[in-house]
C-alpha positions as CSV (number, residue, x, y, z in Angstrom):
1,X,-1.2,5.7,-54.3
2,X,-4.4,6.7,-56.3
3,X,-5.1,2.9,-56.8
4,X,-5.7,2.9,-53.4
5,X,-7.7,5.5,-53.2
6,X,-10.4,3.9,-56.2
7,X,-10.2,0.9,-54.2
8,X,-11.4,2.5,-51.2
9,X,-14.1,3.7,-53.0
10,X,-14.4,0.5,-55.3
11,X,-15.1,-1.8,-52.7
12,X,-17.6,-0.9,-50.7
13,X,-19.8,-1.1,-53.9
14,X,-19.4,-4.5,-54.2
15,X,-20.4,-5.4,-50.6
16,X,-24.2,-6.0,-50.1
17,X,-25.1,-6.2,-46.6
18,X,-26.3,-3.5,-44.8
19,X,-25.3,-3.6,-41.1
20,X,-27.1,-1.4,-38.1
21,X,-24.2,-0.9,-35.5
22,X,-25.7,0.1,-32.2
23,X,-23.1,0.4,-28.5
24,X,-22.2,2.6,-26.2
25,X,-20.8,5.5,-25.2
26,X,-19.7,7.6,-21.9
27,X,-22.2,10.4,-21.2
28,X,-21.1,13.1,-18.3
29,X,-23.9,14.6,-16.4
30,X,-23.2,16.5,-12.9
31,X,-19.7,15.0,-12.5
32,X,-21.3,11.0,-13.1
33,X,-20.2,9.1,-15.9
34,X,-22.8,6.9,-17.6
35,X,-22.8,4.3,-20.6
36,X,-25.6,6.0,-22.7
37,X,-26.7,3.2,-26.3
38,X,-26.5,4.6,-29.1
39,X,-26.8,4.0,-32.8
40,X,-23.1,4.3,-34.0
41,X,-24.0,3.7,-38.2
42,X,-27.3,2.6,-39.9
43,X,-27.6,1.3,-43.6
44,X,-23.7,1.1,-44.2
45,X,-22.8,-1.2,-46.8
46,X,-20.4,-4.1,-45.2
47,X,-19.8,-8.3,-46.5
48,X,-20.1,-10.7,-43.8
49,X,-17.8,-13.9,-43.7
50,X,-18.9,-17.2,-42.3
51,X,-15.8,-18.5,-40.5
52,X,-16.8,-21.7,-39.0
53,X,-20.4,-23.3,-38.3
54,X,-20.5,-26.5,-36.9
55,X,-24.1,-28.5,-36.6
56,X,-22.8,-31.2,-34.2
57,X,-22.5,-28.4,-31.8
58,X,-26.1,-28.5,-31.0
59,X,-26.9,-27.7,-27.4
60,X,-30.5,-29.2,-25.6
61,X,-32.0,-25.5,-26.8
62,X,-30.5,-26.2,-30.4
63,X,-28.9,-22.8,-30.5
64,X,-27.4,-21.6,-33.7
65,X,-24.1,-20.3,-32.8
66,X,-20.7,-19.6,-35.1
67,X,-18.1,-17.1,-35.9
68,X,-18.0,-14.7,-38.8
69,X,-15.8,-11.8,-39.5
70,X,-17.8,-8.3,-40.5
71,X,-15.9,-6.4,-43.9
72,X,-16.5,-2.7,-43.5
73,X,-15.3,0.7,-44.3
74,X,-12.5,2.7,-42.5
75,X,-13.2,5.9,-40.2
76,X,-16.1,4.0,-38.4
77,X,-15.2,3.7,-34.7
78,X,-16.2,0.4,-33.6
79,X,-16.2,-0.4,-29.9
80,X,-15.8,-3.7,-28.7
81,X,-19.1,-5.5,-27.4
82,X,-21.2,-3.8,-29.9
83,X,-24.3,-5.4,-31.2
84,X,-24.6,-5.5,-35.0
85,X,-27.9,-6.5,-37.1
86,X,-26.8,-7.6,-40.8
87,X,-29.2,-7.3,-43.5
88,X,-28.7,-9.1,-46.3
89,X,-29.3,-9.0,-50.2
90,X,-32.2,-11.3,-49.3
91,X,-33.9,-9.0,-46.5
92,X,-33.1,-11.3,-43.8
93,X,-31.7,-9.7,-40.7
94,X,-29.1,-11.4,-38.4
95,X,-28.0,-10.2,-34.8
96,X,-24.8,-10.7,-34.0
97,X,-23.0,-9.6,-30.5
98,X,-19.8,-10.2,-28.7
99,X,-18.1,-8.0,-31.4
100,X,-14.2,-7.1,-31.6
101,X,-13.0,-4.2,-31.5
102,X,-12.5,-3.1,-35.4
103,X,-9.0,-4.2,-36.9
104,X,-7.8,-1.4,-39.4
105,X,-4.7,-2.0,-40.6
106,X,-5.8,-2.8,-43.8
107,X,-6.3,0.4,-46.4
108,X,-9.5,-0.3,-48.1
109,X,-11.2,-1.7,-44.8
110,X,-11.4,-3.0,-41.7
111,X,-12.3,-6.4,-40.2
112,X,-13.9,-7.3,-37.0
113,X,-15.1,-10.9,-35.4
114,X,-18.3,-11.7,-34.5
115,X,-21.0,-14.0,-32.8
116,X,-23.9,-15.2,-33.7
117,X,-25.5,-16.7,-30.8
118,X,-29.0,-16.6,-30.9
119,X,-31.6,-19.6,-30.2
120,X,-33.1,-21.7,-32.7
């Protein structure tokens, strides 16, 4: 098991994007529940991977829409529906909603699906 754990730590190294996860998350005041945003992780090391993009797609507004799937570490608690802004090695930032909830069953990380849906 300890190759698992220098993998864990190994990996994360390699990644480099930096993704701003921002959601929400129930607030109680007087008895009323509310969905309070919040910033959930900022400057975390993640790899995004395109999974399909399609340019004959193109809507009338020529919006630039596809899937990709966001690498990041365990013990981050993803909600579904949050919005996450990708920086990459480059310093060009990408917003991406309509998010998963994270899929952990993997030791070193965990994956979750994304949009990019934003106009042209």
């Amino acid at each position: 098991m300890n190759y698992f754990k220098a993998l864990k730590k190994t990996i994360p190294i390699l990644w480099t994007d930096k993704v701003k996860i921002t959601g929400t998350k129930p607030v109680v005041k007087n008895h009323i529940t509310n969905n309070v945003s919040t910033t959930i992780v900022e400057n975390e090391p993640a790899k995004v991977i395109l999974k399909g993009q399609s340019a004959g797609n193109q809507s009338f507004y020529g919006t630039d829409q596809y899937d990709a799937k966001l690498l990041i570490r365990n013990g981050i608690n993803i909600p579904a529906g949050a919005i996450i802004y990708v920086t990459d090695q480059n310093g060009q930032t990408t917003k991406y909603k309509r998010a998963s909830k994270g899929y952990t069953g993997y030791y070193s990380h965990q994956e979750l699906a994304m949009t990019r849906d934003e106009k042209a």
